[in-house]
C-alpha angles and dihedrals in degrees: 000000000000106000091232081063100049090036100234146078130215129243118255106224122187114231103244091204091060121072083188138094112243103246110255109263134165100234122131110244108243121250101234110257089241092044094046087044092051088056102050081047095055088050098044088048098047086054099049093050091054087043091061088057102031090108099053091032086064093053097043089050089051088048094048094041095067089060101056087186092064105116109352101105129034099251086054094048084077082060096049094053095040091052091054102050084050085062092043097253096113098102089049093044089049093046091046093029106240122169114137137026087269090065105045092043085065098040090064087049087052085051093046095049080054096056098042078040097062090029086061090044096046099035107034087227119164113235095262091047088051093052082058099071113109117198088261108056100087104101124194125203112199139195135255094279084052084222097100134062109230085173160014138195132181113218113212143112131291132196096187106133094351138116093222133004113300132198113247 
């Protein structure tokens, strides 16, 4: 993965048993196997924890969306907590620190950078075949018992090796 992308960048450390320069190469500098694990894992953990509250954050957003004053001046950011505890999301504002419409606006991009995060690890897409992606394309292929998922595919465009996007 690009580093822009991880948001990091590794440190360059100098091998104390060479004397000599490493020779100029194109090559891409590998992300570390337990850097580049911890990472999946943050993600993967992030997104199990809002999955646990998706039902009841869709309802608070749509709770919070018919007042357009929630959240956006001090006085109001009571409000915005309070109306959060009410729906049961105090514990998860307090631990992410959410307490204004700034903040949790962050927060879902953070959930969002999770998700393409993990869709660019598992699948090997490029950023603009990513972006193709449209809520419907994950399709799930189940057994007999039509209870387990054997498989999944992700329905999008590629442009490896073609001229223009093409369906996969």
């Amino acid at each position: 993965l690009p580093f822009r992308y991880v948001g990091f960048k590794p440190a360059l450390m100098p091998l104390a048993a060479s004397n000599q320069k490493p020779a100029k190469t194109n090559q891409t500098t590998v992300i570390p196997a337990g850097i580049y694990l911890e990472l999946i894992n943050s993600f993967t953990s992030t997104l199990t924890e809002f999955n646990t509250i998706l039902p009841t954050m869709i309802e608070y957003i749509k709770y919070v969306s018919q007042k357009s004053k929630r959240g956006s001046s001090p006085k109001n950011r009571i409000d915005f907590v309070k109306s959060a505890q009410k729906f049961g999301l105090g514990e998860y504002f307090i631990k992410w620190a959410i307490n204004d419409h700034r903040n949790f606006s962050h927060h879902l991009g953070t959930i969002q950078y999770c998700c393409i995060m993990l869709i660019y690890v598992f699948t090997g897409m490029r950023r603009s075949e990513a972006y193709s992606i449209k809520c419907n394309s994950l399709e799930r292929i189940y057994d007999e018992t039509g209870k387990v998922v054997k498989r999944r595919f992700i329905h999008g465009v590629t442009s490896k090796l073609k001229s223009h996007p093409t369906p996969t």
